[in-house]
C-alpha positions in Angstrom: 30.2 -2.2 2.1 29.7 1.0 0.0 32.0 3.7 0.7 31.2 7.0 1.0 32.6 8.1 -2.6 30.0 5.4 -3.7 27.2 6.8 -1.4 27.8 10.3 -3.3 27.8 9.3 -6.7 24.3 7.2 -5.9 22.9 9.9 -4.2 23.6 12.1 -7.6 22.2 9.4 -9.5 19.1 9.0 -8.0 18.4 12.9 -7.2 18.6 13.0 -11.0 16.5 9.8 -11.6 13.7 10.6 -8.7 12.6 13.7 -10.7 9.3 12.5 -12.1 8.2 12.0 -8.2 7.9 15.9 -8.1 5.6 16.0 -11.1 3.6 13.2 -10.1 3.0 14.4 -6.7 2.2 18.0 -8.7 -0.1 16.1 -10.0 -1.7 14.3 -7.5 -2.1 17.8 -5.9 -4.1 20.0 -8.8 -6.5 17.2 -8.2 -6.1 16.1 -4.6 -6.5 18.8 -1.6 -4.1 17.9 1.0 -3.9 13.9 1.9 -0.2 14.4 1.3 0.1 11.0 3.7 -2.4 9.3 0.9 -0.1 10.5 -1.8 2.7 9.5 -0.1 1.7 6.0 0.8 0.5 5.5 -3.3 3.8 6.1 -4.4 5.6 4.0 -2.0 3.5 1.1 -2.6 4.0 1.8 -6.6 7.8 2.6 -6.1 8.0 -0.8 -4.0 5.4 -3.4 -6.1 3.3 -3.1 -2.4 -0.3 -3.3 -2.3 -2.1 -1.2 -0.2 -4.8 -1.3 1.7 -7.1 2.2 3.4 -9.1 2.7 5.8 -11.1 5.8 6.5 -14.5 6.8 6.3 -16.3 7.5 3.1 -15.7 10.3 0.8 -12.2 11.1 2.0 -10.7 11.1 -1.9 -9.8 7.7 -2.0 -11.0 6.2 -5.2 -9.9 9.6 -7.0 -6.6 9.2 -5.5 -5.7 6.0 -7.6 -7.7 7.1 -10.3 -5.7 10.4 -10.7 -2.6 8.3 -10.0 -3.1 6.2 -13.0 -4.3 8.9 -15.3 -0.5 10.4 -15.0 0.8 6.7 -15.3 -0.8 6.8 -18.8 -2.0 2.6 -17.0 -5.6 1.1 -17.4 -7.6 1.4 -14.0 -10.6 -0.5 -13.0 -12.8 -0.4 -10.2 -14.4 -3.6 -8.6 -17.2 -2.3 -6.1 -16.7 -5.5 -3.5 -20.7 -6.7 -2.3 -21.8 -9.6 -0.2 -23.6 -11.0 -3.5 -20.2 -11.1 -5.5 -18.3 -14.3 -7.3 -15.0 -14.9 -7.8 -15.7 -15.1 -11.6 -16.8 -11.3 -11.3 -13.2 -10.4 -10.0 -10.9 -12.4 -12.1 -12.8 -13.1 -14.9 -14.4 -16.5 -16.4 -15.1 -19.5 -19.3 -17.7 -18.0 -21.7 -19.1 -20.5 -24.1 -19.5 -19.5 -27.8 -21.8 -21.3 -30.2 -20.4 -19.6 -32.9 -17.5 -22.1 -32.7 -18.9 -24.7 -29.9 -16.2 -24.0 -27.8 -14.7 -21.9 -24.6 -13.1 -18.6 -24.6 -11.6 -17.1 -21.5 -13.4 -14.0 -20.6 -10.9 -11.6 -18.3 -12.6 -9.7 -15.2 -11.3 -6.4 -14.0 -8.6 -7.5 -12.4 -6.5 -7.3 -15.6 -5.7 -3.5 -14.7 -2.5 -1.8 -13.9 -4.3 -0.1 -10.9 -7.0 -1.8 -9.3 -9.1 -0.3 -6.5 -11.1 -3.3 -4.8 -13.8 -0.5 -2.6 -15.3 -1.8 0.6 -13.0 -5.6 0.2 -14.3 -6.4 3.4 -17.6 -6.4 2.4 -16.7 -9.6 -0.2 -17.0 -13.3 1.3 -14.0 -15.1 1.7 -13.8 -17.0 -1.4 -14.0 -13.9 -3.5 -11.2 -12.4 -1.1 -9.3 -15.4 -2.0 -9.4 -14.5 -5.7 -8.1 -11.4 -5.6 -5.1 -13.1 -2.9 -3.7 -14.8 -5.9 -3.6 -12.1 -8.6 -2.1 -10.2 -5.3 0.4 -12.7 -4.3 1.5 -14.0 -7.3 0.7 -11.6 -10.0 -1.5 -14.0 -11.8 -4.8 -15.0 -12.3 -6.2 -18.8 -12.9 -9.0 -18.9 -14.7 -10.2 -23.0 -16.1 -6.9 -25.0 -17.1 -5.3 -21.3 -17.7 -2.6 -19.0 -16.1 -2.9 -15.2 -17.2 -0.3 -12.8 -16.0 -1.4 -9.5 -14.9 -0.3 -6.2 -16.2 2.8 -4.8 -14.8 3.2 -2.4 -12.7 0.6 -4.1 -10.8 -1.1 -2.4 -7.7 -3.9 -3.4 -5.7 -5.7 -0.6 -3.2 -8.3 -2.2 -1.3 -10.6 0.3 1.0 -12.6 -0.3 3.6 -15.0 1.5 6.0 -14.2 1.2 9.6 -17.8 2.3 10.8 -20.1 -0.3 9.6 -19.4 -3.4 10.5 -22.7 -5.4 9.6 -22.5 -7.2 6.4 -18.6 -7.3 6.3 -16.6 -10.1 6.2 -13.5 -9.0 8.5 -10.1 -10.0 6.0 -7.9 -13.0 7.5 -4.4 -12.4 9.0 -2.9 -14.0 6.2 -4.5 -11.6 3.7 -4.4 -8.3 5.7 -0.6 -9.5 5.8 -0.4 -9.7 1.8 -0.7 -5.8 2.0 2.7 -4.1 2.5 0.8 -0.2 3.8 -2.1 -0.4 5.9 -3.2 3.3 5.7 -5.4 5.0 8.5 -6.9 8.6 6.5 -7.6 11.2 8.6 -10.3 14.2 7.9 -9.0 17.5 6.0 -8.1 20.3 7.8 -10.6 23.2 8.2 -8.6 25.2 5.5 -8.1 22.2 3.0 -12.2 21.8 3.6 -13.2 25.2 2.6 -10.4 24.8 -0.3 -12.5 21.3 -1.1 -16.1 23.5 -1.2 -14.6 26.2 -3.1 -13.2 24.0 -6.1 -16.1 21.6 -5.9 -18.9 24.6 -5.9 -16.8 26.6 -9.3 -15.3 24.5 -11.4 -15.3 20.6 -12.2 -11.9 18.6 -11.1 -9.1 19.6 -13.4 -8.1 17.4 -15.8 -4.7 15.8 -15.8 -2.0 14.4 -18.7 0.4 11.6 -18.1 3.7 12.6 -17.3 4.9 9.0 -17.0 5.1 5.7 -19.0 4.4 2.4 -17.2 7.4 1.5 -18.7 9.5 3.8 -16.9 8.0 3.0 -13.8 9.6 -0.3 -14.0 12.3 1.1 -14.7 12.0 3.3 -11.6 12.1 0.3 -9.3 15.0 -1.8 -10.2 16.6 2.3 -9.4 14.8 2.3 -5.9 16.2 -1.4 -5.5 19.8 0.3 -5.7 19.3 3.2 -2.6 21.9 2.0 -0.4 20.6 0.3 3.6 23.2 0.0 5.7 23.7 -2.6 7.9 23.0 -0.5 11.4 19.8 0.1 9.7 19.2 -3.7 8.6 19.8 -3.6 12.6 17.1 -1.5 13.3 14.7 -2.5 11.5 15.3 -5.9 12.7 14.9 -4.7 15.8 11.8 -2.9 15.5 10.4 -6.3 14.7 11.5 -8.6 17.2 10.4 -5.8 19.4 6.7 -6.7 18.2 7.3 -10.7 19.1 9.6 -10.4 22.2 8.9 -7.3 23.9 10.9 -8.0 27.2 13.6 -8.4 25.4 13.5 -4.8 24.9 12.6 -3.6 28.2 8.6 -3.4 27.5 7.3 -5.9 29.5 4.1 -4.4 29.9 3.5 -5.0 26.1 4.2 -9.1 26.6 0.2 -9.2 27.5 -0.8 -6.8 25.0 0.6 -9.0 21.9 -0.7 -11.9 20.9 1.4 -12.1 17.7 4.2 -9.9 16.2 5.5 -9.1 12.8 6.6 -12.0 10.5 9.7 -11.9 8.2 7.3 -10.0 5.9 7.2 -7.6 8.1 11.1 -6.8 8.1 11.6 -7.1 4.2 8.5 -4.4 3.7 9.9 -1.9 6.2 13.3 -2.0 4.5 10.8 -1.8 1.3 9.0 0.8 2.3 11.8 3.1 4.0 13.8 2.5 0.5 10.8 4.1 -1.8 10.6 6.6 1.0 14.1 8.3 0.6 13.7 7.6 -2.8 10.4 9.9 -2.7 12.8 11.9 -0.5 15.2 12.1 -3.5 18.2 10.5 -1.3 20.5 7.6 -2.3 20.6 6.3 1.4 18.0 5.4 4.3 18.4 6.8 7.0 16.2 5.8 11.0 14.2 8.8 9.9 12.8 6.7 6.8 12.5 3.8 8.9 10.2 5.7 11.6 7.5 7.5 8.7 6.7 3.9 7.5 6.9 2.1 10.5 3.3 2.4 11.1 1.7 1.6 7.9 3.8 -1.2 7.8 3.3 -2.9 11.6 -0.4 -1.7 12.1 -2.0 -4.6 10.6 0.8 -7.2 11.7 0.6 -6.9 15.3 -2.3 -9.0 16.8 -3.9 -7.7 19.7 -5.4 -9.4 22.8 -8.5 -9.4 24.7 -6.9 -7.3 27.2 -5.7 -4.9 24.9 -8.7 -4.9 23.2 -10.6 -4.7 27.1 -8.5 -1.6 27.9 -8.6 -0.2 23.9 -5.0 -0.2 23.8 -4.9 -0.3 19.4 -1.6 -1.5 17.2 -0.8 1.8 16.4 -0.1 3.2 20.5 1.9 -0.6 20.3 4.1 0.5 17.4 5.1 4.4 18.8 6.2 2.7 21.7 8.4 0.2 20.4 9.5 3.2 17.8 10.5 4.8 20.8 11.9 2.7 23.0 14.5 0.7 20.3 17.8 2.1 20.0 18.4 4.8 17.3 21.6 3.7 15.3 
């Protein structure tokens, strides 16, 4: 158990060491108009070696979020545009077969990025989804009789549209559950709109210069690792799970019929993830409920499965989630 002398000093510590968050998110923002929740969620998931995956209708800024991101990370990018016609060798890269020397050489797809944005996954069949599950998973890629480790830092954003559903191949439990945000984006405001016409219509996007080193954004997280969760909180989020499996147990009964499966133990070691890079974003040595509640939802939403009746009276995850947020006990 910390005490608080040790709490101080940490806090200190990582006020000092959180600095480069404020010129990343400067960053983000000569580029970016508003999306401050999209800016947010990119640097948790970096911060926390998350994936992430968004959903939101097209043009909202989501492929120049990442790309921006990685152009101050001084990190290779790539973009792999997902299509019902795509392999698996397309993704992660194949055996090519040169007669030059009568023999085969390993080919690497685009998965062999620091930042990859997979746009439209869903839109992939399920064996090319199951490609990018490995590199996901386990940070490597398979490719013959070989095993190639990926880049690090290594960060996966998957998008996909919520309107269109035909040609799609809706992601498996197990897969959505491989992605520690899942990250609803919202229209602009009518101010950050007209901001968006004005800067689009007179001038082309500014330009942007690293202000970081991969390098010190692995250094970065073994920091975040250290911000200090105390055990009321390991509590709380703890409970905040088990509220998503046995709801009665926390005096929402009316949710038992709702649920057909809760959060898994995935669940619980990404919300103490997530809340960690958050008051680390936050510049604070400590996590606090607050913390806890502002990732709560990106972290449940795509964990909680829903049942017909739910679905028959349009109940979604996310009115699930507030509920249980407000119901569990504060510590």
């Amino acid at each position: 158990m910390a005490d608080s002398f040790d709490i101080r000093e940490l806090n200190v510590r990582i006020e000092q060491q959180s600095a480069f968050v404020s010129n990343l998110t400067l960053g983000m923002d000569k580029v970016i108009v508003g999306q401050k929740h999209l800016i947010d969620s990119l640097l948790i998931g970096l911060l926390s070696d998350g994936h992430i995956l968004l959903e939101g209708v097209p043009g909202l800024a989501k492929t120049l979020a990442i790309k921006t991101l990685s152009q101050l990370i001084e990190a290779k990018y790539s973009r792999i545009q997902f299509t019902p016609d795509l392999l698996p060798a397309d993704v992660v890269g194949t055996l090519v077969y040169s007669q030059k020397d009568e023999n085969f050489h390993v080919k690497k797809g685009p998965v062999f990025a620091n930042f990859v944005l997979a746009d439209e996954i869903n839109r992939a069949p399920a064996k090319v989804q199951s490609a990018l599950l490995e590199a996901m998973q386990e940070h490597q890629v398979t490719i013959g009789d070989n095993t190639f480790k990926l880049p690090a830092p290594f960060l996966v954003m998957a998008t996909q549209n919520p309107i269109e559903q035909e040609g799609t191949y809706q992601l498996p439990e197990a897969q959505v559950d491989r992605f520690m945000l899942k990250v609803v984006i919202d229209y602009p405001t009518l101010q950050e709109e007209k901001l968006i016409i004005r800067e689009n219509l007179h001038s082309s996007l500014p330009q942007v210069s690293p202000v970081i080193t991969s390098g010190e954004i692995m250094e970065a997280r073994d920091i975040v690792r250290q911000v200090y969760i105390d055990e009321k909180i390991e509590q709380y989020i703890a409970d905040i799970v088990f509220a998503t499996r046995y709801p009665e147990r926390y005096a929402l009964p009316e949710l038992r019929d709702l649920i057909s499966f809760g959060g898994s133990p995935r669940a619980s070691i990404n919300l103490a993830k997530a809340a960690r890079a958050y008051a680390f974003i936050k510049r604070r040595g400590f996590v606090v409920p607050e913390d806890v509640k502002a990732v709560a939802h990106d972290v449940l939403r795509h964990r909680i499965g829903l049942t017909y009746e739910a679905e028959a009276i349009n109940v979604k995850s996310e009115e699930i989630v507030s509920r249980i947020i407000n119901k569990v006990e504060v510590p």
